[in-house]
C-alpha positions, -999 to 999 in steps of 0.1 A, spaced: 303 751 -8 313 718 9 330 710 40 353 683 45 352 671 84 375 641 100 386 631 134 423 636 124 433 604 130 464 596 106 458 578 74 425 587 58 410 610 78 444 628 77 445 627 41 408 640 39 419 675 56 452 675 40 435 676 6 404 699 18 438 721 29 449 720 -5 422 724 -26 414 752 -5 384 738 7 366 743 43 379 716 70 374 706 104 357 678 125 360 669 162 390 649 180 395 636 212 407 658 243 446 666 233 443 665 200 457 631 201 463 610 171 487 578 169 513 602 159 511 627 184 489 656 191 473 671 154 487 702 147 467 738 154 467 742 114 444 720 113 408 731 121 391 707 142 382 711 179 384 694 210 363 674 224 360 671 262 367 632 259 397 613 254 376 585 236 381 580 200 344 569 198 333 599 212 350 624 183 334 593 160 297 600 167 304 635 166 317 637 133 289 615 117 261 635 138 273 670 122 277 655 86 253 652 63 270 621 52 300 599 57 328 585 31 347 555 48 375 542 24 393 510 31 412 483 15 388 454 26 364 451 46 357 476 74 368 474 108 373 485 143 366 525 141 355 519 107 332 500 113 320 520 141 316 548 118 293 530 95 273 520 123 269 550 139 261 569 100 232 537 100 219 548 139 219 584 127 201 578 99 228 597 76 240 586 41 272 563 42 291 556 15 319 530 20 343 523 -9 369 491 -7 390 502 -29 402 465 -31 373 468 -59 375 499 -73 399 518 -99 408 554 -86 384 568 -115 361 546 -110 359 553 -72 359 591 -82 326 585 -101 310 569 -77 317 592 -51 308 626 -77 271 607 -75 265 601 -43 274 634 -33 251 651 -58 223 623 -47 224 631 -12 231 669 -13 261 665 6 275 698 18 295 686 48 313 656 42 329 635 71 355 610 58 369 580 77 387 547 69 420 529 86 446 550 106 480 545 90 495 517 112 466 495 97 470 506 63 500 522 46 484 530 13 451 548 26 467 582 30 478 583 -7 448 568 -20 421 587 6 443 622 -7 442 616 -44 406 611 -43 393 638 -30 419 660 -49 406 645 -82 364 643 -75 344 672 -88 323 685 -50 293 706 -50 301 742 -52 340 736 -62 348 733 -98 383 717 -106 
């Protein structure tokens, strides 16, 4: 069965446990001392631990370290703890996948994403893209997504 893992962070990686949470999938991940987020500390029902760092870059390398790959969504290109993410996933040596959706329908994303986690045996999946200051339509699109792909071990 699959795991979905984030740093919390709203926007996408919100989204990602928000729809692991509904699909009654396993979540988690790693966040910075506090639980902090833009919005405040992330609630207790969600189930990620603390780190012993404040650092956002910190939770970051965890995440990719104790994935066995990472899905970064954006609307163009990727940057600042985006593009961290993909950098660290490339110094890990662990499969990356990043989708600007400025390129890609929602089914067609969906396929693409159903492939590469049946290429790479993904079991725990760490998701990532913009916070949602940067990006007011990630949430939606980062949710639907993973509500709508067929993972390894969960059947629609």
């Amino acid at each position: 069965m699959i795991k979905i893992i984030s740093g919390g962070q709203t926007g996408a990686d919100r989204a990602a446990l928000d729809a692991a949470r509904e699909r009654g999938i396993p979540h988690g991940g790693w966040l910075p001392k506090g639980r902090i987020t833009e919005d405040g500390p992330l609630g207790q029902e969600y189930c990620l631990q603390e780190l012993d760092s404040y650092r956002y870059r910190d939770r970051t390398r965890k995440n990719v370290e104790e994935s066995d790959g990472t899905l970064i969504v954006s609307y163009g290109p990727l940057s600042s703890g985006s593009a961290l993410t993909e950098a660290l996933a490339i110094r890990y040596d662990r499969p990356c996948l990043h989708l600007n959706m400025d390129y890609f329908s929602l089914e067609d994303a969906i396929q693409v994403v159903e492939q590469w986690l049946r290429r790479n045996t993904i079991q725990v999946l760490n998701v990532a893209g913009p916070r949602a200051s940067s990006d007011e339509r990630i949430y939606a699109t980062v949710r639907e997504l993973l509500l709508n792909i067929d993972m390894p071990g969960n059947l629609l």
